[in-house]
N, C-alpha and C positions, 0 to 999 in steps of 0.2 A: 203184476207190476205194470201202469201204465206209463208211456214216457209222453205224457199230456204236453210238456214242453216242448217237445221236439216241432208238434205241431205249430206254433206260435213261432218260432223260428221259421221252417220250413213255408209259413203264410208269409212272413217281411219279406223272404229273398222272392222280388216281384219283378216283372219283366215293363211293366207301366202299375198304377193303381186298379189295386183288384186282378191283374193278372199274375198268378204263380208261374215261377220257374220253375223246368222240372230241375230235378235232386240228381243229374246223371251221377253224380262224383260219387255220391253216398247212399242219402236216401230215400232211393227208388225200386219203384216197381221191375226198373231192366236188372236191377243188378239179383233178383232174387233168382235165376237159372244158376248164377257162379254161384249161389249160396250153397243151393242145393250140392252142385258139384263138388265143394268143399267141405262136405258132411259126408259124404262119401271118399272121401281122402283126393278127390281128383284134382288136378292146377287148374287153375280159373283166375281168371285177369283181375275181377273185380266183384267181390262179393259185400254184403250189406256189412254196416258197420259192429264191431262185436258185441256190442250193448244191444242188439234185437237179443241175444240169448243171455243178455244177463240173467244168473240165478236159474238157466236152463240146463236140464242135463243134458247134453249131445253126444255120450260117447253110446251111439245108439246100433242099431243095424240096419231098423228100414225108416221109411219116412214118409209121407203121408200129408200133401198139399191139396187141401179142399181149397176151391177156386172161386169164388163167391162174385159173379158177373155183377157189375153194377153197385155193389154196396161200397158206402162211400163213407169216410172217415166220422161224419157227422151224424149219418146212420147210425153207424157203431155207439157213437157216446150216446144217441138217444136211444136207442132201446137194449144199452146194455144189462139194465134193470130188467128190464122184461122177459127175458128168456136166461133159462137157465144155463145153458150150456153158455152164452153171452158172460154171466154173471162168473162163472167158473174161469173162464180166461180171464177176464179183468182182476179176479184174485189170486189166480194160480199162475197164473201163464205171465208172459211177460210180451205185452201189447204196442207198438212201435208206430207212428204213421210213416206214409212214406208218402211220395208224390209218385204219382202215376207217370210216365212218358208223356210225349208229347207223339201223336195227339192223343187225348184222355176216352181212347175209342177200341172197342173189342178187338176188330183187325188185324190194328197193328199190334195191341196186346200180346194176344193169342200166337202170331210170327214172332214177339220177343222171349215169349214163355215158353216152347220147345227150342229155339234155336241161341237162346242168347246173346242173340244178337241186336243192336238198337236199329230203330226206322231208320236211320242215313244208313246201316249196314244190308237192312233184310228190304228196304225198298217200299217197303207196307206201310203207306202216308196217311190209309185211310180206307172207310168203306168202300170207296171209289176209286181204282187205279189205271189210268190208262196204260194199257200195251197195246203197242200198235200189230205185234206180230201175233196176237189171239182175238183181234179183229176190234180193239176200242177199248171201250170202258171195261171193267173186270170187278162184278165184286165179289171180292177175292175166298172171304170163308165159305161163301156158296161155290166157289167156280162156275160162276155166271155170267149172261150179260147185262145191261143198265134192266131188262125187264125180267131178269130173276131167272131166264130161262136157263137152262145148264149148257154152259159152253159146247159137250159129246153133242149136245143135239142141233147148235148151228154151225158151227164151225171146223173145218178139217184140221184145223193143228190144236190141238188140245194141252201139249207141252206144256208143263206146269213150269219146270227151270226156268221158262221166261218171267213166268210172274216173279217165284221165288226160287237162290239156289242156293240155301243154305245146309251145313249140315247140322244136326238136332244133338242137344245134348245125350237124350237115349243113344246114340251113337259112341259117346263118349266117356258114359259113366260103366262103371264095371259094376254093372248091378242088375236086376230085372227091372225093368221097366213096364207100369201097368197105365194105361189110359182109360179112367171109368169116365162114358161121355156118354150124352143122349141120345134116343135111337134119332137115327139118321145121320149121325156127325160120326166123320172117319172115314167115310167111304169115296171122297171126289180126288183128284188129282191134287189138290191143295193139299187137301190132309196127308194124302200120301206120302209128301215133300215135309210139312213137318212132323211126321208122326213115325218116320223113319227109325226103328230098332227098337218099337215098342208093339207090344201087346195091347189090342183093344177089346173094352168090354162094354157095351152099349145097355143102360136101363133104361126104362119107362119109367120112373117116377123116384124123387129123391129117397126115399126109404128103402128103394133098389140099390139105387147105387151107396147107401153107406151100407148097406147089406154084402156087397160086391169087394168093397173094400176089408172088410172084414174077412170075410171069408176066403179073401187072395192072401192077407196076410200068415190067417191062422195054419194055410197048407206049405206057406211059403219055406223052399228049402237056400236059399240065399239071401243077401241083403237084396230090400225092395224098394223101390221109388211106387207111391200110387198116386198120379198125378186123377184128383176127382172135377170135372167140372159140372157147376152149377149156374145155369143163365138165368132163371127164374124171376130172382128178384130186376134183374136189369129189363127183361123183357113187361111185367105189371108194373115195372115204374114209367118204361114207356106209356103204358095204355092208360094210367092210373094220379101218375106221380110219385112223389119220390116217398112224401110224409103219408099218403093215403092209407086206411085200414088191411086193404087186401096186399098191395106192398109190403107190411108188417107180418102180416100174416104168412105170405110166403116165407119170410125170410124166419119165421117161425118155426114154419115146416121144413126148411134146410136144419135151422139148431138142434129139433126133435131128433133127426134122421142122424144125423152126425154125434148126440149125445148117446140116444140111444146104442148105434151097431158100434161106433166107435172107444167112445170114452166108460159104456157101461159096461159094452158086452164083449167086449175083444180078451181074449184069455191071457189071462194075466201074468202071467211069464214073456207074451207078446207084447204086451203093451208095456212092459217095462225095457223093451228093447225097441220103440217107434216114438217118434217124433213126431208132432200132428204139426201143422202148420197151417195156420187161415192167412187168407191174401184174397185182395181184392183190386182190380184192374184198373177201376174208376169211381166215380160219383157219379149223380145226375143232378144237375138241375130241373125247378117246375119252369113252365113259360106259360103264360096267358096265351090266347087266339090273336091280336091285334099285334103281339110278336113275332107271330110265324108267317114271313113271305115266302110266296110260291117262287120258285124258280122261273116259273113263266115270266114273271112278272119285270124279270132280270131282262133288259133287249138289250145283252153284250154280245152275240156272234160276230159284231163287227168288228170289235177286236179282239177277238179269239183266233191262235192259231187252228189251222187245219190240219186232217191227218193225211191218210194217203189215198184215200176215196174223195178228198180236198171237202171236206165236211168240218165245221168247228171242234175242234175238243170240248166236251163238256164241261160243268164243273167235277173237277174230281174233290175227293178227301170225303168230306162229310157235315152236316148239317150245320155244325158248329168250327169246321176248319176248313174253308174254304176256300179250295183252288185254283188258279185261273190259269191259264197256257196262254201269256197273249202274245199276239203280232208284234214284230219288230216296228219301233215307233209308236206304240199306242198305251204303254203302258201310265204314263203321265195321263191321260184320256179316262182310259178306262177306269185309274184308282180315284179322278173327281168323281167319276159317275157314281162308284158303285159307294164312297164316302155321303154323296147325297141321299142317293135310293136307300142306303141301309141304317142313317143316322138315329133312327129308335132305336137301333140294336145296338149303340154306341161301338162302332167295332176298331181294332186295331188294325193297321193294313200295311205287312211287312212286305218287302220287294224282295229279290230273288237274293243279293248278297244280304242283306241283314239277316235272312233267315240262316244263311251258310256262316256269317260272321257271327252269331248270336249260338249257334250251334243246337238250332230249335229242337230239330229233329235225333238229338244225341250229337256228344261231342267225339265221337272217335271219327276214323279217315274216312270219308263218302263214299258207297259203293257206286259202281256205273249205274245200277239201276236207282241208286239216290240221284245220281247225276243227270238223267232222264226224265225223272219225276219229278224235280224239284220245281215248286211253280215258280210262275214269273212274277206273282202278286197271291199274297192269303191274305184271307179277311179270316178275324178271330174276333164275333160278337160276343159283346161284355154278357148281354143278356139274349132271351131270343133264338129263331134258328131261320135258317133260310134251307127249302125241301121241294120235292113234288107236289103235286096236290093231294096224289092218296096217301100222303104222311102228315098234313097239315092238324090230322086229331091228335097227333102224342102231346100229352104233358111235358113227361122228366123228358131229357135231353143230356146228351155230354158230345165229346170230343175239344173242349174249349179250355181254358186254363182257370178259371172260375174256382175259389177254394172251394167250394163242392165237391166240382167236380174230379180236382186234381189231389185231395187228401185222402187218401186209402187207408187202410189196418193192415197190421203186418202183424199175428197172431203166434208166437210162439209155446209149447209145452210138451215135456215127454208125459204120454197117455194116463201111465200111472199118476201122473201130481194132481190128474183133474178128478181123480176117484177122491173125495175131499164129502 
């Protein structure tokens, strides 16, 4: 069952033309943690609306979110056709879109999807976060700094609670909890913080990890959470675009991997007792070359505040949600300038209370590290992105509110209904 309408709704409620509101109330991608919670019997403040499981059966034991980085609502209806395992949920399953968060970016994602909590709760605005107390910029799923380096190797305080201090739903669910993620992801101070009361299992290659999934389930002696991520498709839409053949292709090769260990080969007494669930975090936009301005290019440190080394704050957030920390006094200055310089990109340019009165960043109460973060000026390009120079070749693009990039799939079925 798909709920194609919801989309079309979910596209009118617009923040200006062409810009989507996120869906905090209903539905969005923050609220799929209380879903989870609430299929394991646990309280949760706010889970997705009951129509994702229409005609689903949920009286399950474990459950089973493959996390599909970057595939974007529009993705889904274009190559629903083309993969089988695609084809199977669009008949079996019961298919929902939803709006991604704000911003429509991995980061903060990733900090809403273990902790449950929204960007104004977990602080995570974007690829780019300043803390002044782990020495500047931070970005955050690396625990690095603005050059990628790993925080343990410049800086003595390493304290992750600064960035984030939330507690993680695996802390909260009375269930196992399995994390299948990519080799190298799980192991920095970051992960730490959200990966807290879960089990990690790292593959080399998608056919690993639905292998991984499988085979945690079929030993499994409790109810199970397997939360699977997959960044492939988001990482060749960067390099590639979004509609490109090898873009397709990857996301091919996630359907293959998840049809086969999952839906074909999981023993069937298990799979009449698991819930699969596909979700996806974002979309991406294409952008031409004549769209993408270098940051350099940007001559704002005159009104940028300083940090404590009295050096400008950078841009923090991300390519497409753009940060500013300005000086008291400049902010009138700085929003003609950057309204001039970036006028191809047609952008929206919120100030500090519209963004708090509009409740961008989620509408529940602001944590202090939302109240820290929050800029004094965002720019949100309609089209386009503004980056460094060694990022100036990517194609797709997201963080921005762009139906692209802000309509996601929300994938519902118990295992057995897709053996069809």
């Amino acid at each position: 069952m798909l709920h194609e309408s919801v989309a079309e709704d979910l596209r009118k409620d617009e923040l200006a033309p062409g810009f989507v509101r996120p869906a905090w109330e209903d539905y969005c991608f923050a609220n799929i943690p209380d879903t989870v919670l609430s299929l394991f019997g646990e309280e949760a403040d706010r889970s997705l609306p009951e129509t994702v499981f229409e005609n689903v059966a949920t009286d399950i034991e474990h459950v089973v979110l493959a996390f599909v980085d970057g595939f974007g609502w529009n993705h889904f209806q274009r190559a629903r056709d083309e993969h089988s395992f695609l084809t199977k949920l669009a008949k079996h399953a019961t298919v929902t879109p939803l709006t991604a968060g704000y911003p429509s970016a991995t980061a903060a994602a990733i900090s809403t999807i273990h902790t449950g909590q929204q960007p104004v709760e977990h602080g995570i605005l974007g690829w780019n976060t300043h803390v002044e107390s782990l020495g500047g910029t931070v970005q955050a799923l690396l625990f690095a700094n603005r050059d990628r380096t790993a925080l343990s190797e410049v800086r003595e305080n390493t304290d992750a609670t600064a960035l984030i201090d939330e507690r993680t739903i695996y802390e909260r669910l009375d269930a196992e909890s399995l994390l299948v993620l990519p080799k190298g992801i799980g192991g920095n101070p970051y992960d730490a913080q959200v990966n807290g009361g879960a089990q990690i299992r790292n593959y080399e290659d998608t056919v690993q990890a639905a292998y991984q999934v499988r085979e945690h389930l079929e030993h499994a002696k409790e109810p199970t959470y397997c939360y699977c991520y997959l960044p492939n498709v988001d990482s060749i839409s960067h390099k590639e675009g979004v509609s490109h053949d090898q873009t397709d292709a990857q996301l091919g090769s996630i359907c293959y991997a998840l049809e086969r260990e999952v839906v074909e080969k999981l023993d069937p007494t298990v799979a009449e007792r698991t819930l699969l669930l596909l979700v996806a975090d974002h979309g991406q936009i294409d952008t031409v070359p004549k769209e993408r301005i270098s940051k350099r290019t940007l001559d704002v440190d005159a009104h940028l505040k300083t940090d404590g080394s009295s050096e400008p704050i950078p841009i923090q957030g991300g390519p497409r949600n753009l940060q500013f920390h300005v000086r008291e006094g400049h902010q009138g200055l700085l929003r003609t300038k950057l309204e001039k310089e970036l006028a191809m990109l047609d952008p929206l340019v919120f100030g500090r209370e519209q963004i708090i009165d509009m409740g961008l960043f989620g509408d529940r109460e602001p944590s202090k590290y939302f109240n820290q973060r929050c800029p004094d000026l965002l720019v949100i390009p309609r089209r386009g992105y503004v980056e460094s120079d060694n990022s100036l070749s990517k194609i797709g693009m997201h963080s921005g509110l762009h139906p692209d990039e802000m309509l996601v799939p929300f994938a519902a079925a118990r295992v057995d209904s897709l053996r069809t």
